[in-house]
C-alpha positions in Angstrom: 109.4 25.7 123.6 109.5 27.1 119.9 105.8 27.2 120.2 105.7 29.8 123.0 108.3 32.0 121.0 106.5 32.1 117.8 103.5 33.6 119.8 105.5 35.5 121.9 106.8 36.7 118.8 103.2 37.5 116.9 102.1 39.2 120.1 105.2 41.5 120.0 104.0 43.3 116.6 102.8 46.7 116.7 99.7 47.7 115.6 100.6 50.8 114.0 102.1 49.7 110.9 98.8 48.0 109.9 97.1 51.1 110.7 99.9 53.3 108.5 99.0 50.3 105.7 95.6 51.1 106.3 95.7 54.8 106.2 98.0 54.9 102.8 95.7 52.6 100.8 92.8 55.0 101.6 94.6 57.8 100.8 95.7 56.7 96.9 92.4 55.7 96.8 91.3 59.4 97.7 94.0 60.6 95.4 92.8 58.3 92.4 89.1 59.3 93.0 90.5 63.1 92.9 92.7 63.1 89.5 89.7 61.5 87.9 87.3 64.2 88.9 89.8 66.7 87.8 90.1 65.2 84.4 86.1 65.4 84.2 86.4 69.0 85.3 88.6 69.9 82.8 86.8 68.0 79.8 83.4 69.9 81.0 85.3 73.3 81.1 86.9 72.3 77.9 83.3 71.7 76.5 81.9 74.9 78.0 84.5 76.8 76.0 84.2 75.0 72.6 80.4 76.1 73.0 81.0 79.6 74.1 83.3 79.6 70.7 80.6 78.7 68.7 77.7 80.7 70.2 80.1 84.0 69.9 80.8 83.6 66.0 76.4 82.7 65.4 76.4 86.0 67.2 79.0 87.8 64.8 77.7 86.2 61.6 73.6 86.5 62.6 72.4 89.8 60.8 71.5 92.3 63.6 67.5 92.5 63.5 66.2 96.3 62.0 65.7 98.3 65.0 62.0 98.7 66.5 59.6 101.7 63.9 62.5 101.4 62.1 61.7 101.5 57.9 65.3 100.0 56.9 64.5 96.5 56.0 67.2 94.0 56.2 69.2 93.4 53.1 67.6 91.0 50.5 69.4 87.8 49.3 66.9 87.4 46.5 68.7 87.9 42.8 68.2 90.8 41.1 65.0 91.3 39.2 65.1 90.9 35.6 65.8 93.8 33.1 62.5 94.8 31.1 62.4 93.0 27.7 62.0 95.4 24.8 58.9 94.8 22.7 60.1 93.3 18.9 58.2 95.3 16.4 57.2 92.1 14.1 58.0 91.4 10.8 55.5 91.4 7.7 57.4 89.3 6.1 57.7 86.8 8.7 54.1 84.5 8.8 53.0 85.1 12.9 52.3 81.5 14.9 47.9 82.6 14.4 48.4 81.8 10.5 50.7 79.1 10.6 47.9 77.7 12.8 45.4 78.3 10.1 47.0 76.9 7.8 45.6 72.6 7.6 48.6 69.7 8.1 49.5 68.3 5.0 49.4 64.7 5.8 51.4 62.5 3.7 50.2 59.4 2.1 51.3 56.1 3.8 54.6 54.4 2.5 52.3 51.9 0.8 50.0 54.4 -1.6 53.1 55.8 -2.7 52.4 56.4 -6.7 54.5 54.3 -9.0 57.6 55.6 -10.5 55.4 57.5 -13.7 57.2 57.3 -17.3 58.0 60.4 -18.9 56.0 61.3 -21.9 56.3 64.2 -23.3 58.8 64.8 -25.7 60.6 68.2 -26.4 62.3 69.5 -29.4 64.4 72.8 -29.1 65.1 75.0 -32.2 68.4 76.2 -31.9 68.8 77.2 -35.9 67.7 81.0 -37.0 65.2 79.0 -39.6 61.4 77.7 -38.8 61.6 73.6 -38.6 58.9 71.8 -39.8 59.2 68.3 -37.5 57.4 65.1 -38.8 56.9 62.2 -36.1 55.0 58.9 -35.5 54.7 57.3 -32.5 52.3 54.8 -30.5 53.7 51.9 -30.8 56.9 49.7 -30.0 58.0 48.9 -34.0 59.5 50.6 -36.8 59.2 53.9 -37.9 56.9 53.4 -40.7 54.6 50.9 -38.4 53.8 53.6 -35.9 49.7 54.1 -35.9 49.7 57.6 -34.9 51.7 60.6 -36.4 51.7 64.4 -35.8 53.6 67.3 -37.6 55.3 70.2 -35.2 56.3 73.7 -36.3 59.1 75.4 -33.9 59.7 79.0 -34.8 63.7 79.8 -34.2 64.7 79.4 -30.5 61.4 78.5 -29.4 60.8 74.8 -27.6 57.3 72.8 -28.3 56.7 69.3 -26.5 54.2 66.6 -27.2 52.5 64.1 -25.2 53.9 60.2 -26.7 52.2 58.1 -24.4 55.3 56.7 -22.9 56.5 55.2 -26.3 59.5 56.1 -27.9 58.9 58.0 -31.3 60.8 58.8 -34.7 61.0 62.4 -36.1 61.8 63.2 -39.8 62.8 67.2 -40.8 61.4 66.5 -44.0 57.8 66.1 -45.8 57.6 62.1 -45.5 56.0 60.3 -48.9 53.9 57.4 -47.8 55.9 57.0 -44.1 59.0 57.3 -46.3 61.4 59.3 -44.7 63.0 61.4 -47.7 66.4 61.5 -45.6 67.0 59.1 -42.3 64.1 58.9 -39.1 65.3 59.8 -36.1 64.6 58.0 -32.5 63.3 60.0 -29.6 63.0 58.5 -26.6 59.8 59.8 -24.2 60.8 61.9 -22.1 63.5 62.9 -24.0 64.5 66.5 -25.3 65.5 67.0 -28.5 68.1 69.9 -29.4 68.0 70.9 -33.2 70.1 73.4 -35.4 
């Protein structure tokens, strides 16, 4: 008995409202297929725009060509030539690069043919006195006064300077006429290389 009612029942149901089910689903999907082509469309048209933007300002900033047998020649973007330099008369004075040329290097010795520190020899007596001195020295050797091998007399005329060569040894002077390498007043040292300043 329940068995015949629940197919009675089943074959009681109308078939439109499957058909209306039917119908709707087909129609969102229409709708969804038609906002997402309308969201394409407007991205393109947005796209189309952008590039008509950018083509009109290349337009506006792209220098106009000169016109055809035209002579005007677009501006120039190269940098202004150069003002002309002013010839420099030159200077005597001032050697020119030919004879510095000329002239040979000087080469320098290497650090090891370097010349020894030399000793002075010479030894210099000034007259400062408004008198002629008569100077009496011996020198050559390392001793006394009176052992020193060699000896030469000197005659300075009032501010006048005279040198002599000592050989690198120190010497001993005497202003007055010495008696057998006597000194008649006191011997003086002079160092080589040394100056001398009498009065």
């Amino acid at each position: 008995m329940l068995g015949r009612l629940g197919k009675a029942h089943m074959q009681h149901i109308p078939g439109d409202s499957l058909i209306n089910k039917t119908e709707q689903s087909k129609e969102r999907v229409r709708e969804g297929c038609f906002t997402k082509i309308n969201a394409i469309v407007s991205v393109i048209g947005a796209v189309i725009t952008a590039l008509g933007v950018v083509l009109a300002w290349y337009e506006v900033e792209r220098p106009l060509p000169p016109p055809p047998h035209s002579n005007i020649s677009p501006p120039s973007t190269s940098p202004p030539p150069d003002p002309p330099i002013k010839p420099v008369m030159p200077d005597s004075s001032v050697q020119s690069p030919s004879d510095i040329m000329t002239e040979p290097p000087k080469e320098s010795p290497p650090p090891d043919s370097q010349p020894p520190n030399r000793i002075p020899k010479d030894i210099t007596f000034i007259n400062g006195s408004k008198d002629k001195i008569i100077i009496y020295v011996r020198y050559g050797s390392e001793g006394s006064c009176r052992s020193k091998p060699q000896s030469i007399e000197l005659r300075v005329d009032p501010g006048q300077t005279t040198s002599f060569d000592s050989g690198g040894s120190n010497a001993c002077f005497c202003l007055k006429l010495p008696e057998r390498r006597t000194c008649p007043g006191d011997w003086h040292d002079a160092k080589a290389g040394s100056t001398q300043h009498l009065q």
